[in-house]
Structure formats: structure tokens, C-alpha cells
C-alpha positions in Angstrom: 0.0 0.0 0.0 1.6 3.0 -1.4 0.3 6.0 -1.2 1.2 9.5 -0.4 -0.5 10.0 2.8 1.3 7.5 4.8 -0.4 8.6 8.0 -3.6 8.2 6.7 -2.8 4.7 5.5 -1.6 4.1 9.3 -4.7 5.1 10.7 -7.4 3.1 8.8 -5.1 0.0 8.4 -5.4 0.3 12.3 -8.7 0.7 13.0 -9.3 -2.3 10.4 -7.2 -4.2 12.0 -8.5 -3.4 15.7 -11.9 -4.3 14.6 -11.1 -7.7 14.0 -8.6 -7.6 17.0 -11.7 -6.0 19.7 -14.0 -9.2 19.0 -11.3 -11.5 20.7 -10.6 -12.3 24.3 -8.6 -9.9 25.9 -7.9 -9.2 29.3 -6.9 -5.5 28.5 -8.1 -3.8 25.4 -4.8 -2.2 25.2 -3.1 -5.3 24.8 -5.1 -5.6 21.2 -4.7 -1.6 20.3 -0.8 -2.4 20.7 -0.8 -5.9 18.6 -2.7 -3.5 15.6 -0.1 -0.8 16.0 1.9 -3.7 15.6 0.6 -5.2 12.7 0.1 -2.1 11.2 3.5 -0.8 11.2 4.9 -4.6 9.9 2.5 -4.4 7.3 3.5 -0.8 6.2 7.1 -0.7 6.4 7.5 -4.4 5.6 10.6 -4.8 8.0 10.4 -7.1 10.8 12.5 -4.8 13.3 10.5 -2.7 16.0 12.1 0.5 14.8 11.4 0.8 11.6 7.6 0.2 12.4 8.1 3.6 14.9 7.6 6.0 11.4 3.7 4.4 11.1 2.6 4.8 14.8 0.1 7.8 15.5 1.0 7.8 19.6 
């Protein structure tokens, strides 16, 4: 997914991802808003290191 509005790309391939993530069981719903940051930045920078994933997270 290549756009120019990475941000924006960040953003809805989060909430897309945390809407399949919300209908599981979790003891903390934070625990699945981090695993879709998470998958989100994998899936955008497609590196499998923690810092390049930092660019794609809206904290």
C-alpha cells in the first residue's frame, strides 16, 4: 500500500485491523490496540524490526 498520505494509510489500516482484533478475548483492550499498531506498522514498512515500524505509529 503506497500512497502519499502514509499517515492516513496508518490510521485506517489500524482501526481495520483493531476491529477484528476487539472481538477477541482480551484481558486489557490495550493489549489488542498495541498488537494492531503492531501489525500495522509490519505491514506498512514491511521490515520485521520494531524500529522501523516507529515511522507508522500515531502515539
Amino acid at each position: 500500500m503506497k500512497t502519499e498520505n502514509v499517515t492516513g494509510d496508518a490510521s485506517r489500516l489500524y482501526q481495520a485491523v483493531l476491529a477484528h482484533l476487539q472481538s477477541g478475548l482480551w484481558n486489557d483492550i490495550r493489549n489488542a490496540r498495541t498488537l494492531s499498531w503492531m501489525v500495522s506498522g509490519l505491514l506498512l514498512s514491511q521490515r520485521s524490526t520494531l524500529p522501523n515500524w516507529l515511522s507508522h505509529i500515531n502515539a
